[in-house]
C-alpha positions in Angstrom: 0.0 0.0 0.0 1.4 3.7 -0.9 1.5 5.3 2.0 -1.0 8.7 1.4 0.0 11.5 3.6 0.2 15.4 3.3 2.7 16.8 1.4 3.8 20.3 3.1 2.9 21.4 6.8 0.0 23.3 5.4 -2.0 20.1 4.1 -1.0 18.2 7.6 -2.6 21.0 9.3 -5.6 21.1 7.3 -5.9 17.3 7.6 -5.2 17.1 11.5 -8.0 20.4 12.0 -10.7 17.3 10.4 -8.9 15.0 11.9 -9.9 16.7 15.3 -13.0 18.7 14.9 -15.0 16.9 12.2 -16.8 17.6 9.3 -16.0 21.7 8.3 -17.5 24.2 5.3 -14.9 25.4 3.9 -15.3 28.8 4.8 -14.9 27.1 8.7 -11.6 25.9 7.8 -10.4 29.1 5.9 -11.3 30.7 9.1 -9.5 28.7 11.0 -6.0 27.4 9.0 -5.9 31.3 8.2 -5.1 30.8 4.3 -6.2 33.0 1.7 -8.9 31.4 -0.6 -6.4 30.7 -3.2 -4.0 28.8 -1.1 -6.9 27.0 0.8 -8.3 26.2 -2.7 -5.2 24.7 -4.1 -4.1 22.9 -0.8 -7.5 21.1 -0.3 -7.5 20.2 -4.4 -4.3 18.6 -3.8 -5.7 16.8 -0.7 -9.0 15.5 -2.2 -7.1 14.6 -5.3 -4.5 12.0 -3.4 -7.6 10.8 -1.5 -7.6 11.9 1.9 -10.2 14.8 1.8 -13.6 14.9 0.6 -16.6 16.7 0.1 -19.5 16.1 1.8 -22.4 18.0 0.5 -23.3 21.6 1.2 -22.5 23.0 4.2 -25.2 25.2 6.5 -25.5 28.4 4.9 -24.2 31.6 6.3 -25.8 34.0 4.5 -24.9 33.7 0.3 -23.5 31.2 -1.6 -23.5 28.0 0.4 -20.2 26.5 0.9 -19.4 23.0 0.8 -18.5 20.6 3.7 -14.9 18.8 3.9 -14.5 15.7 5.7 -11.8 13.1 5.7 -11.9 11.1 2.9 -14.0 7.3 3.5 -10.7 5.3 3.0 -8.5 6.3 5.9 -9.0 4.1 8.0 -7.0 3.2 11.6 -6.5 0.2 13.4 -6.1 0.4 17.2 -4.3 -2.5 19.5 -4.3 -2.4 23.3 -1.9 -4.9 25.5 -2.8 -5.8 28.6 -1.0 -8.6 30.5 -4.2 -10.8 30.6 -5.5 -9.7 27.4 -5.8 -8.0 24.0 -7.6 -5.3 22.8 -8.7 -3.9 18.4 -10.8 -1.9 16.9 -10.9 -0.2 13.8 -11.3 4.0 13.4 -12.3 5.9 11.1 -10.2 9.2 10.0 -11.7 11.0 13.2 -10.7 8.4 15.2 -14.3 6.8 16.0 -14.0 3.5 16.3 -16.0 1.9 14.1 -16.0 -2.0 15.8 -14.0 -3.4 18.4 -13.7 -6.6 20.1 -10.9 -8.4 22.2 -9.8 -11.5 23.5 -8.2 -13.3 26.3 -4.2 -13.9 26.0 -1.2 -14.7 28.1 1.5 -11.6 27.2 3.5 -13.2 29.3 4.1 -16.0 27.2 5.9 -13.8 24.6 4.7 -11.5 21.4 4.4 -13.7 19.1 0.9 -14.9 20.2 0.0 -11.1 20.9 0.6 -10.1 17.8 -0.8 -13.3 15.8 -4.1 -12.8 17.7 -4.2 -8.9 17.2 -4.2 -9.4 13.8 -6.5 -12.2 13.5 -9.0 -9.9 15.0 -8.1 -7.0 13.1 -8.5 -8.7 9.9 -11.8 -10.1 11.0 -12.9 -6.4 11.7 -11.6 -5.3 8.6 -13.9 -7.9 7.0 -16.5 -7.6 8.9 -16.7 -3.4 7.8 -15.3 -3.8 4.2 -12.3 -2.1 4.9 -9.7 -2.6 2.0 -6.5 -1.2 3.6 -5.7 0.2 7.0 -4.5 3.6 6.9 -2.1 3.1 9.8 -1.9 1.3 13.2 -1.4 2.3 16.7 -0.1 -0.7 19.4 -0.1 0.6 23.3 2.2 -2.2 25.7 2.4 -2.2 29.2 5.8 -0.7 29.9 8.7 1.7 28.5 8.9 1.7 25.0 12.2 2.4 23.0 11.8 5.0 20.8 8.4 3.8 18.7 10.1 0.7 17.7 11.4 -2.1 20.5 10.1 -2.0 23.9 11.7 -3.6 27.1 8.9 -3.7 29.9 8.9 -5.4 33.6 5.4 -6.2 33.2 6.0 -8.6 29.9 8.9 -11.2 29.9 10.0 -12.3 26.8 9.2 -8.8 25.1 12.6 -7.2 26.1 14.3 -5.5 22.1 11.2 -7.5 20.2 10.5 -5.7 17.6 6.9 -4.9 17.8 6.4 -1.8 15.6 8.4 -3.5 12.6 5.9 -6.9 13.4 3.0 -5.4 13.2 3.8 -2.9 10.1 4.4 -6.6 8.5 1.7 -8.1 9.0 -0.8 -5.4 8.4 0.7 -3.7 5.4 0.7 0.0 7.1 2.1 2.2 8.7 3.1 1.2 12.7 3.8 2.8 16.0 4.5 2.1 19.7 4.1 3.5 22.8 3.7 2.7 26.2 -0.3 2.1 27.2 0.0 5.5 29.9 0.9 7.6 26.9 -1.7 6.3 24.6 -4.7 6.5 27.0 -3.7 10.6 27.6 -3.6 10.8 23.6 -7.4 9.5 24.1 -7.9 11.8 26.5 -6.6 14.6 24.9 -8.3 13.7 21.6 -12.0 12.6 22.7 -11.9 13.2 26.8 -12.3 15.0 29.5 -8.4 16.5 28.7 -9.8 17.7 25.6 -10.0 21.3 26.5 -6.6 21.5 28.7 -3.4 22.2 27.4 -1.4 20.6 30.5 -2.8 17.7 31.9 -1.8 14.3 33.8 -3.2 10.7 33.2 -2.8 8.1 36.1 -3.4 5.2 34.3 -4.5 2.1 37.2 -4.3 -1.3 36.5 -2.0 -4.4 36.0 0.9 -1.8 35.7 0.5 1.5 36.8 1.6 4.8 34.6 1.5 8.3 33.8 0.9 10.3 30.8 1.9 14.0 31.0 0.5 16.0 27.9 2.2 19.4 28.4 0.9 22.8 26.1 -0.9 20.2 24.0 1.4 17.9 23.4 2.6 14.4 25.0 5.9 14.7 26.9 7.8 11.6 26.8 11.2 12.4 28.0 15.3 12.3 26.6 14.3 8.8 26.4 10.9 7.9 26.6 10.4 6.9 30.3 8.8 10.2 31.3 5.6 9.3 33.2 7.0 6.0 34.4 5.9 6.3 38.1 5.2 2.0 38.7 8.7 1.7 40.2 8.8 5.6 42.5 10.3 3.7 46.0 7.7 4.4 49.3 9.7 2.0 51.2 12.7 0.0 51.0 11.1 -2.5 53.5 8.0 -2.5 52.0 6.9 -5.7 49.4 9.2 -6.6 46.7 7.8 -5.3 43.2 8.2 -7.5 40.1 11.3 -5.3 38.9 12.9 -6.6 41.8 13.3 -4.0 44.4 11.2 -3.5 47.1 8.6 -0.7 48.4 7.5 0.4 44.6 4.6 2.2 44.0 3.4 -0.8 41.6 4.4 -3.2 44.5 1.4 -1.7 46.7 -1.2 0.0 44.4 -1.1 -2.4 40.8 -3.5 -5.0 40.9 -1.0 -8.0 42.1 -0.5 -5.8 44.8 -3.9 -5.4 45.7 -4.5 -9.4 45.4 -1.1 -10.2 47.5 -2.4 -7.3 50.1 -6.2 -8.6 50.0 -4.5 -12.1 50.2 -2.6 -11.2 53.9 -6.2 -10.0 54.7 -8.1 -12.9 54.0 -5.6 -15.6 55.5 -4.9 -13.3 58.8 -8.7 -13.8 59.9 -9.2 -9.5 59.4 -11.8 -10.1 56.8 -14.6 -13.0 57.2 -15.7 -12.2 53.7 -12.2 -12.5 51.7 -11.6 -15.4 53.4 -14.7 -17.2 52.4 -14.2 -15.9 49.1 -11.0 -17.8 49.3 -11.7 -20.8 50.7 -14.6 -21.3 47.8 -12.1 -20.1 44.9 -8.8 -20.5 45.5 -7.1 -17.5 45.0 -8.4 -13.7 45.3 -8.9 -11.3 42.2 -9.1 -7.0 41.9 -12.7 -8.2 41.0 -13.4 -9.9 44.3 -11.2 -7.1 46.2 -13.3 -4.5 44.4 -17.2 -6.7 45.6 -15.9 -7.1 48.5 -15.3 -3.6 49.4 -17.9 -2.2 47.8 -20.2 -4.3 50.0 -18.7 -2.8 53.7 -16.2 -5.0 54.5 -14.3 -2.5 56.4 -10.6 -4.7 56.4 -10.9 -4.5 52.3 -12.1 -0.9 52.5 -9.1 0.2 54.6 -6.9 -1.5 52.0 -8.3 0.1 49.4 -7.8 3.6 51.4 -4.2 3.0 52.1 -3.6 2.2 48.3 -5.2 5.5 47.5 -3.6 7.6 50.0 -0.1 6.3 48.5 -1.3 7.5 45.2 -2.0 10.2 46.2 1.5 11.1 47.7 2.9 10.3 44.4 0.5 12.6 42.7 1.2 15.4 45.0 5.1 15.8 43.9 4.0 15.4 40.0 1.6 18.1 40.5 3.7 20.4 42.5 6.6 20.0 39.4 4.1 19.9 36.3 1.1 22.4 37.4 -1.5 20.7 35.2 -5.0 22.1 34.8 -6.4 18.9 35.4 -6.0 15.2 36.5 -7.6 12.4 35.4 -7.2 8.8 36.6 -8.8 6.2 34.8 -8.2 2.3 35.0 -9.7 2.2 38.4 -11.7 -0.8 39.1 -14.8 -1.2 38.9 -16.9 0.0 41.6 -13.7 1.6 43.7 -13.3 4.3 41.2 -15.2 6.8 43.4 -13.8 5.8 46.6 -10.1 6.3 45.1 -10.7 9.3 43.6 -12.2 11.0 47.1 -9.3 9.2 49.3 -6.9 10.8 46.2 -8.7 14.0 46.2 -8.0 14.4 49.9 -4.5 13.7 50.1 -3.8 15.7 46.9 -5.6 19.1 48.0 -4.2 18.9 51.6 -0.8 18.7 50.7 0.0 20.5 47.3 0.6 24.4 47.4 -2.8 25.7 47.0 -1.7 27.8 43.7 -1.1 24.4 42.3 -4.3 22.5 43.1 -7.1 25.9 43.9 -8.4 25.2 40.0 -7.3 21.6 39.2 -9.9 19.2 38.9 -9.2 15.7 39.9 -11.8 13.3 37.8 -12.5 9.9 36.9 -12.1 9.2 32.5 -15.1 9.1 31.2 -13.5 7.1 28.5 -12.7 3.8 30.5 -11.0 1.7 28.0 -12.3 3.1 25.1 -8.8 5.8 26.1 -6.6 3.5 24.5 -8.4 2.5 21.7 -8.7 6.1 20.7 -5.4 7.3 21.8 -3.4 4.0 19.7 -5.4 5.2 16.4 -4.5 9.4 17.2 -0.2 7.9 18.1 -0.3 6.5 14.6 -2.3 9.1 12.8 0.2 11.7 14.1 2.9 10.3 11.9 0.4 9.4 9.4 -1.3 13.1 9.1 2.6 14.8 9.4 4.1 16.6 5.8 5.5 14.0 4.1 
């Protein structure tokens, strides 16, 4: 497939302003891109004539001539690809990032990529059928862990993945366009493109889960460091005595607040006698999950409930340095699960507005993602549609 992408900076602009605000007249995006009509004429020509841009009909008059609307054209099309530890998550986008289907299944990314990425693509291609999409415009993968410039990635959380490849594997297999990134980064490019970060500039995204993270979009762009580790909170130390993390050291945020550290904490609980109702929910399965942590608390089980406080209140001692340094005009956690997400976000709001400088916090939200998963999904189309949608 010929890659199709803007040829100067003025195209990418004009491609990026649909990309990100939808269907425009073209007197809207005159307006906006601040060209004169000639060099919006010609520069939109040129688009629709290499096939991403369209017209869409006439747009809602203004008073004379009508104009006519401009959209991206039908045939870009993104594919997205979420890594979780447990499991893998597609979906398919259209050029405003939409998804148009999803779906997902259960693997082992411990196991190594090789599964990962046959599976992804099995399920991408049956989405591509399934909509008629001929080729895929790009696609965006989001792993659990540092990633190494956009191409190899070396995280903790997946064994087996250190220097793989995975950009170059998937760009193989798909006949497009690839990119990586680590999953914190892409769920703050799904804020910033479809969420609740949306209208900020400077913004954090604590990203809960399997492996904890932070995406830091700073004046409208993500900030990922010399090296791409900024953000990468999981291994902050709290205590050198505390539980050893699976990096190896001991006391890590990840350690106390990631989900094995929930289970491992929840586990002490249950087998200590503190908490009639994890142990019973042990004794009948086994083992403990976040799920049963999360029931179980929600239900008034006041052991769990303190265990989920204390995991909070670490959080939120983490959270008060990065907002004292970055000054964001908003934070938003998402990954929480479910049916804790309020009671992290008061605990977090608490320790967070007692103890940061009250210039930093007096006009900073602190919210939940009204995204949930859909984040990454959105965010892994926009990683790859930035490189996509740049001048050529």
């Amino acid at each position: 497939m010929a890659l199709l992408r803007p040829e100067n900076s003025q195209q990418a602009r004009l491609v990026r302003l649909l990309r990100d605000d939808g269907p425009r007249s073209r007197v809207e995006v005159g307006d906006i891109a601040g060209l004169s009509r000639s060099t919006l004429t010609a520069e939109l020509d040129r688009l629709i004539a290499r096939g991403l841009v369209e017209t869409a009909g006439p747009a809602a008059s203004r008073g004379g001539r009508r104009s006519s609307l401009l959209r991206l054209a039908g045939g870009v099309r993104f594919a997205s690809v979420v890594v979780a530890p447990d499991r893998v998550s597609v979906a398919v986008t259209d050029g405003e990032l939409c998804p148009l289907a999803e779906t997902g299944a259960v693997v082992d990314a411990r196991g190594g990529p090789e599964p990962v990425i046959t599976r992804a693509v099995e399920l991408i291609e049956k989405l591509r059928a399934d909509l008629g999409v001929a080729e895929l415009t790009g696609v965006g993968i989001a792993l659990p862990g540092a990633v190494d410039g956009g191409a190899s990635v070396a995280p903790a959380a997946l064994p087996g993945w250190q220097r793989f490849p995975v950009r170059d594997a998937f760009a193989a297999a798909l006949g497009c366009p690839a990119l990586v990134d680590n999953d914190a980064n892409v769920f703050a490019l799904g804020e910033q493109h479809a969420g609740i970060g949306r209208t900020f500039d400077d913004f954090l995204y604590l990203k809960l889960g399997p492996a904890i993270g932070c995406g830091l979009v700073l004046g409208g762009a993500l900030h990922r460091g010399a090296t791409s580790a900024a953000g990468d909170i999981a291994h902050l130390s709290l205590d050198e005595d505390g539980p050893v993390c699976g990096c190896g050291e001991a006391g890590c945020l990840q350690a106390y607040c990631g989900d094995e550290g929930l289970v491992r904490s929840a586990l002490a609980i249950a087998r200590s006698g503190r908490s009639a109702a994890l142990a019973a929910r042990l004794a009948e399965a086994g083992t403990l999950t976040v799920p049963d942590v999360a029931a179980t608390a929600t239900a008034g089980d006041p052991a769990t409930q303190i265990l989920i406080r204390d995991a909070a209140r670490r959080l939120g001692r983490v959270l008060v340095g990065l907002v004292s340094f970055v000054n964001p005009g908003i934070l938003v956690i998402g990954g929480a699960p479910e049916g804790l997400g309020h009671v992290l976000l008061a605990e977090i709001r608490g320790v967070v507005y007692r103890r940061s400088a009250p210039l930093a916090t007096g006009t900073m939200p602190i919210v939940l993602s009204d995204l949930a998963d859909r984040a990454g999904l959105v965010g892994a189309a926009r990683l790859v549609s930035e490189h996509v949608f740049s001048a050529g």
